[in-house]
N, C-alpha and C positions, 0 to 999 in steps of 0.2 A: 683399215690399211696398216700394213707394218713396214713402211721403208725404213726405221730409226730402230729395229726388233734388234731386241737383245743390247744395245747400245747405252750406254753411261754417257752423259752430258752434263757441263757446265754451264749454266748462266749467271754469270754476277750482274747486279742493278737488277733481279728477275722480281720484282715485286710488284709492278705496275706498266700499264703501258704495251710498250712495243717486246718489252724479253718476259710480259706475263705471258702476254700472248703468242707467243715461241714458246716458253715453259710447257702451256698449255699443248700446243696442238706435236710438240716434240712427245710428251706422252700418251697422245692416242695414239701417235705413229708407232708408239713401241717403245720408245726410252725410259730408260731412268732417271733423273733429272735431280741434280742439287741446283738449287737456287741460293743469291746471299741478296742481303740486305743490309743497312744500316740500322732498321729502324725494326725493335722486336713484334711491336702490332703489325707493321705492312707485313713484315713477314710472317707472322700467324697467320694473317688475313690471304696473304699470294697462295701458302699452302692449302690453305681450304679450297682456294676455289679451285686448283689443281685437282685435287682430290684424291689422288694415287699415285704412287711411285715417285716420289719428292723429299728429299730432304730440304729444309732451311737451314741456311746458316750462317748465324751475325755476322756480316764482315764488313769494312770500310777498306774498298779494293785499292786507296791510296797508304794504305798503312800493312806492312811488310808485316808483322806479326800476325795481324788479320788473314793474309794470305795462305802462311805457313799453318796456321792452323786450320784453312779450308781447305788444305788438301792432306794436311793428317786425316780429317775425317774422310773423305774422300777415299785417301787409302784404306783405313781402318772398313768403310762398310761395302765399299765395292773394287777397290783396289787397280784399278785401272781407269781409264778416260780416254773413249772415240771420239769426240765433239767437245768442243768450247766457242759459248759465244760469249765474248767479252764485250759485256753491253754496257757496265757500270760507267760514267761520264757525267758529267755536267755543262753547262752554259750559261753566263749571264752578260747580258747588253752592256757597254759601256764605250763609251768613244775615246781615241785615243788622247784629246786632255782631262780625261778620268779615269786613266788605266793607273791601277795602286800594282807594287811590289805584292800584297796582298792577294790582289783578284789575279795578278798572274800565276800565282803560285799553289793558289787554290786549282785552277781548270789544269794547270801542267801535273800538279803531282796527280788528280786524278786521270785525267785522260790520256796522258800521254806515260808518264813513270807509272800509274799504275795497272795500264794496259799491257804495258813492256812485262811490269814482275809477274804478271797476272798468265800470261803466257809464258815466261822463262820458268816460272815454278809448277808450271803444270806437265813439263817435258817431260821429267822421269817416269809419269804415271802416264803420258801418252802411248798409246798402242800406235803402230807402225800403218800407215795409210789413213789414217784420223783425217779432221776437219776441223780448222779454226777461223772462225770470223771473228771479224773487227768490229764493231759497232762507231760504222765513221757518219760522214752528214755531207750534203749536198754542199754546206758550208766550205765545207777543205779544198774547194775546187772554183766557187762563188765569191762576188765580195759582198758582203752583207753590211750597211752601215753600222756600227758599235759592236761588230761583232767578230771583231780582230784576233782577240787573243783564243776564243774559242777555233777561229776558222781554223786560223796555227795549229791547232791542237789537234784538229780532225787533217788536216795537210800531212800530218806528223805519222799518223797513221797509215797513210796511205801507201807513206814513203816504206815503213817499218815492213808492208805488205810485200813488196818487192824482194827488199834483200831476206825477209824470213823463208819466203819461196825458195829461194835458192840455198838458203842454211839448211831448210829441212828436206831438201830432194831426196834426200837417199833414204829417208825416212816414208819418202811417199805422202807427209803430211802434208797437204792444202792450207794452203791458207791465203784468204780473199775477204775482201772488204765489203761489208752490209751499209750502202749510204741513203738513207732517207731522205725524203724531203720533206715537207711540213705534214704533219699528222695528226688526227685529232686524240690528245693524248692530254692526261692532265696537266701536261709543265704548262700547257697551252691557257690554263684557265683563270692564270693573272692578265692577260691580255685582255683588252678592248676590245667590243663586235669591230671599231673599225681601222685596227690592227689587225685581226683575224683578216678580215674583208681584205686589206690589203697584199697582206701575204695567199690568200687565197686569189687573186689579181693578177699572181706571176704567174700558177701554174697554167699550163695549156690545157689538162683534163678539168679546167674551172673548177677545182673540189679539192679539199685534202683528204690527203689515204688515213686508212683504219688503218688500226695496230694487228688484226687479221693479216692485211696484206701484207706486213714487214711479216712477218711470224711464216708465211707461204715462202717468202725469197730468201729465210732464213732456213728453212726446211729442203731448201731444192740445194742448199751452197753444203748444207750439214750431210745431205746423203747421199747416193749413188749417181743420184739424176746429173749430178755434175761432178762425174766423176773424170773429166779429162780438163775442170777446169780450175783454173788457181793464179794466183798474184792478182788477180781483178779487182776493178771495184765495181758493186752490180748499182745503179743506183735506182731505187724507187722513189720516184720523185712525180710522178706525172709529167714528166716531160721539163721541170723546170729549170735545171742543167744542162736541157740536152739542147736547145732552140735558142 
């Protein structure tokens, strides 16, 4: 199938998980696909398993010279950009009499400032009717115990969804929020079987989703198939948001 044919895409965080698996199924749809990374083995290793039509490239999407230099290349080998899914984020548990100056400032420069620069500096190389996802979480909407300052951070996104819809109208760019629910994905594998148990407890589909599945709702928001829709947030969640 080619609904992504001929198309240039963005994934930052694309190494593992849920934006390998978009990376992935974005180029059998037909894309071109740069991916970045922090780390130079995940990213040898994401590329491999890609296997065609992929760049890598080191970047840490919370540091502004990282940025500028993933879309020099960018420019330099394809020079334009239909698609961005800005999936690079993080989270870590901590209750609010263990929230550090620190652990805020980690989750906000990545998730929130560097999902902000992560899209302001992709504009000039965006092509006119494009598609940008958020990579938000069922979190921004949920209260989760110890997981405040993350929730914020995906809340923050959500918000960003809204007014960028309307910045970029005349542009025709889209842009909508990809929110997950619990997934079986490596961040998942410091957890406990009866922490897993637990968070699998809430959903109503009694199971967490594959990183397939986000990679399908990322694929349907990236191309045509939704093409009348924008400022949203879609969540995949099995249900555990919604009930």
């Amino acid at each position: 199938m080619n609904k992504l044919k001929n198309k240039v895409a963005v994934i930052t965080g694309g190494t593992s998980g849920m934006a390998l698996a978009s990376a992935k199924l974005f180029v059998e749809e037909g894309a071109f696909v740069f991916i970045t990374g922090r780390r130079k083995d995940q990213l040898d290793a994401a590329k491999k398993a890609i296997g065609k039509n992929v760049i890598g490239v080191q970047s840490d999407s919370s540091k502004i010279e990282d940025l500028d230099n993933l879309y020099k290349i960018v420019a330099e080998e394809k020079g334009k950009i239909d698609i961005l899914f800005a999936s690079a984020g993080r989270g870590e548990l901590l209750s609010i009499d263990k929230i550090t100056e620190d652990h805020f400032d980690t989750i906000f420069d990545l998730n929130v400032r560097g999902t902000l620069f992560t899209v302001n500096k992709a504009l000039p190389l965006f092509n006119d009717g494009g598609s940008i996802i958020l990579n938000g979480s069922i979190a921004g909407r949920k209260g989760f115990q110890g997981f405040s300052v993350y929730s914020a951070s995906k809340a923050a996104l959500r918000s960003f969804a809204r007014s960028w819809t309307l910045d970029l109208k005349d542009r025709r760019i889209r842009v909508n929020v990809l929110s997950p629910g619990t997934i079986d994905t490596p961040i998942l594998e410091p957890l406990g079987q009866d922490e897993k148990d637990y968070f699998v407890s809430l959903i109503p589909m009694a199971r967490m989703g594959r990183p397939e599945e986000i990679a399908n709702a990322a694929l349907f928001l990236a191309s045509d198939d939704s093409s009348f829709i924008t400022g949203i947030d879609l969540c995949v969640d099995g249900g555990t948001a919604q009930v």
